[in-house]
N, C-alpha and C positions, 0 to 999 in steps of 0.2 A: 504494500500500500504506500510507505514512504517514499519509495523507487517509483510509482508510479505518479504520485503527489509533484516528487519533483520533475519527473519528464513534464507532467502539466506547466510548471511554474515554468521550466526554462521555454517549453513551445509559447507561451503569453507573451514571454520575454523578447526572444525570437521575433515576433509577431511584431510587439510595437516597435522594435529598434527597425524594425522596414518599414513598419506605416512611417517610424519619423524621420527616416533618410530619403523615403518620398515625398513625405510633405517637405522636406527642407529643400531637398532637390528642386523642386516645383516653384517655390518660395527663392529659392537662391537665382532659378531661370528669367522670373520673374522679375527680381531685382536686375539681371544682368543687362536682362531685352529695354527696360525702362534706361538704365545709365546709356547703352549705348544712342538710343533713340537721342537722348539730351542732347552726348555730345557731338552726333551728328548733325542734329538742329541749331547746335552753337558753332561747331566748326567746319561744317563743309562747308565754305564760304563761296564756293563755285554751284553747289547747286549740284555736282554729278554722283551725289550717293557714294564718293568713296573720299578717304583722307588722305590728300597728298602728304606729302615731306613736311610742306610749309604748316599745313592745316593742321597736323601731328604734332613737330613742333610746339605750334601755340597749347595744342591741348596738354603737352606736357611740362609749357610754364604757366598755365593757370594756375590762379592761385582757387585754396578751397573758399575764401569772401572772393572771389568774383565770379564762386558761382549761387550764391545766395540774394 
């Protein structure tokens, strides 16, 4: 019965450590698709969906107050 008790407890265990590396995962995706959305909106300054050199650049001396 105790052998049996604890296969229960570790499958529960099991269980949620995957519900919560999908929800994080989903959650982490979500975050990712939003940042980059921003700083495509901030710095593709030509308008062609992709970041040049220069446009890359800026994004990497932005400061984190100039994007608040």
């Amino acid at each position: 019965m105790r052998a049996q008790s604890a296969s229960v407890i570790r499958m529960v265990k099991e269980a949620s450590l995957a519900e919560m590396a999908l929800t994080l995962s989903s959650l982490w995706s979500t975050c990712v698709s939003t940042m980059a959305k921003n700083i495509m909106k901030r710095f593709d300054v030509d308008g062609d969906g992709e970041i040049s050199l220069e446009e890359f650049q800026q994004v990497m001396d932005a400061d984190e107050e100039d994007e608040q």
